[in-house]
N, C-alpha and C positions, 0 to 999 in steps of 0.2 A: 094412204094405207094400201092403195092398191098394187102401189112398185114395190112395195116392202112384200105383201102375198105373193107377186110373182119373182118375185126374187127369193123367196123361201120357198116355193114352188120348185122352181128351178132345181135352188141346192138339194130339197129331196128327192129329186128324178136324178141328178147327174153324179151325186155328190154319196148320201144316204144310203139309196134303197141299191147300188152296186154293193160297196162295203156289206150293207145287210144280209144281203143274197150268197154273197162269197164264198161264206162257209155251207151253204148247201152243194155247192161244185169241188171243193177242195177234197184232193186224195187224201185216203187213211191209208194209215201205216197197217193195218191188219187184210189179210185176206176177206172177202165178202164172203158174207154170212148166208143162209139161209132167210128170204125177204118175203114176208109175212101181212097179208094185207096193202098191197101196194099202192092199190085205189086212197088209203088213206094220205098218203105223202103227199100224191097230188094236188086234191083236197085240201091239205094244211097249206103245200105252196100257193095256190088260186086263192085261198082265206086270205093269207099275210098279203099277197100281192095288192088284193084287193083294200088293203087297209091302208096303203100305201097308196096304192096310186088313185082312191077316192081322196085321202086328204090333198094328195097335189093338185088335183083336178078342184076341188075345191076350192084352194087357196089361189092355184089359176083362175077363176071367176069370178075371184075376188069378194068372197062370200065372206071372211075371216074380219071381226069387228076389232080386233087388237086390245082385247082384254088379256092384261097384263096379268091376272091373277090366275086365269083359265090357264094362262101359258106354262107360270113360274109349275102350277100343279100338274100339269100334265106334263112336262118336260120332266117334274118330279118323278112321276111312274114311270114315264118309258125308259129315264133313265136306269131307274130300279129294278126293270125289267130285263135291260141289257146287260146290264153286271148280274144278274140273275143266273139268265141265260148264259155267258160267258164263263162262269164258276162251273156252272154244269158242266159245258160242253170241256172245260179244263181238266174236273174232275174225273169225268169219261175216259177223258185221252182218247187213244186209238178207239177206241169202244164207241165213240159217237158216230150216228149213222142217223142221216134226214128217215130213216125208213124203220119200220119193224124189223129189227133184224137180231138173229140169236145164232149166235157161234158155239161151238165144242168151245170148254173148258173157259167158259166168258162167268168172270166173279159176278155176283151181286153182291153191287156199288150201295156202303151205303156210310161214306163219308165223305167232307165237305158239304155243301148244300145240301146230300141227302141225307141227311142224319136228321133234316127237321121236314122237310116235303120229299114225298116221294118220286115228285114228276117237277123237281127244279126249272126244267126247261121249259115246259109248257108252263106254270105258272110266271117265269118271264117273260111268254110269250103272251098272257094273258095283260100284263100289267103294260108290255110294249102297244098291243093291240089296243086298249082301252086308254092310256095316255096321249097316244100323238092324234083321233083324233077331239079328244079331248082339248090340247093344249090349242089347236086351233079351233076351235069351237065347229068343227066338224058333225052336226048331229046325225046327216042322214048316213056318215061313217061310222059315227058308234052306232045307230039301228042296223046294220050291218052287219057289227060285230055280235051285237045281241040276238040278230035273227039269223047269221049264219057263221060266223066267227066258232062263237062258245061250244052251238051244237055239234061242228065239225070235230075240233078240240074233243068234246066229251065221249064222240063215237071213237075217236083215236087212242084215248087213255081206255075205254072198257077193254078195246080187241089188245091195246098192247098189255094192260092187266093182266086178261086173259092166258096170253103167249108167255105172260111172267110166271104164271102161278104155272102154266105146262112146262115150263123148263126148271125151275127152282123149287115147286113144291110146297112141304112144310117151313122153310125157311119165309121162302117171298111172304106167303101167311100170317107168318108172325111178324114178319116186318114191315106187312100192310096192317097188323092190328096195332101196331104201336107209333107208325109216323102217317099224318095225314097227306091226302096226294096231292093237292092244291093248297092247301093252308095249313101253316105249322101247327100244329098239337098234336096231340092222339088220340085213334078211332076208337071208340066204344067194341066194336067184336067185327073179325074180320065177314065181309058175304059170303054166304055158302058155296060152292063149287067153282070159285077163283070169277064171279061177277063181281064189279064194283060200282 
């Protein structure tokens, strides 16, 4: 078991976590925006990175017992996670940006994946985070995720909420009281003064 973990080791350092990373380097076709809480981008890249490079590091140490079941479900989420993620960023087009960012004359998206969550991307980001190190039976990488993953994630949806409801107004309002931001349904009444 233990050339199998460093050979999954491996492919997620050399193979994985480049691919993963890619689309936070890749040029947009739009002029940059106005970037808004920058400290949070960072943040979210040292979170992810971190999910990432504790599961390799784990499966390097050969900690991972080849529970076939932990795998089938966790490979379940993260893939779930990535086509999540991918729809989003699709749906975006030019309009995706790793950062808070608000352009002149920038629609509010609220088809494909956003017609049922409001924050498509971070909820794939959530289910990516929480699968892989799941599928390796990674625990002190989900404690991780649970003790600094989620919180990171939640301080980055309030500020970007926030810069939502300042730029879109009564619109974003109504379309935060009727699709949830992580999880598909609808809100009960939107927060007072554009908090969520």
């Amino acid at each position: 078991m233990r050339d199998l973990s460093w050979a999954l080791a491996a492919i997620l350092v050399l193979v994985i976590m480049p691919l993963r990373f890619r689309s936070m380097f890749r040029r947009r076709a739009l002029a940059r925006g106005e970037r808004r809480h920058t400290w949070t981008s960072v943040a979210m890249f040292l979170a992810v990175l971190g999910v990432y490079a504790g599961t390799a590091a784990y499966l390097a140490a050969g900690a991972w017992d080849g529970s076939w079941a932990l795998l089938a479900a966790g490979a379940l989420l993260y893939g779930a996670g990535l086509r999540l993620r991918a729809a989003a960023i699709r749906t975006l087009g030019a309009y995706f940006s790793t950062y808070i960012e608000m352009r002149d004359r920038q629609p509010l998206i609220r088809e494909g994946p956003f017609r049922r969550v409001r924050h498509p991307n971070y909820a794939g980001l959530l289910l990516e985070a929480a699968g892989l190190p799941l599928a390796f039976e990674a625990w002190p990488v989900l404690l991780f995720v649970i003790a600094v993953f989620i919180p990171v994630l939640l301080a980055r949806i309030r500020l970007e909420e926030r810069e939502l409801v300042r730029t879109f107004g009564d619109a974003y309002l109504a379309y935060r009281s009727q699709v949830g931001a992580l999880i598909p349904g609808r809100n009960r009444a939107p927060a007072p003064g554009g908090a969520s």
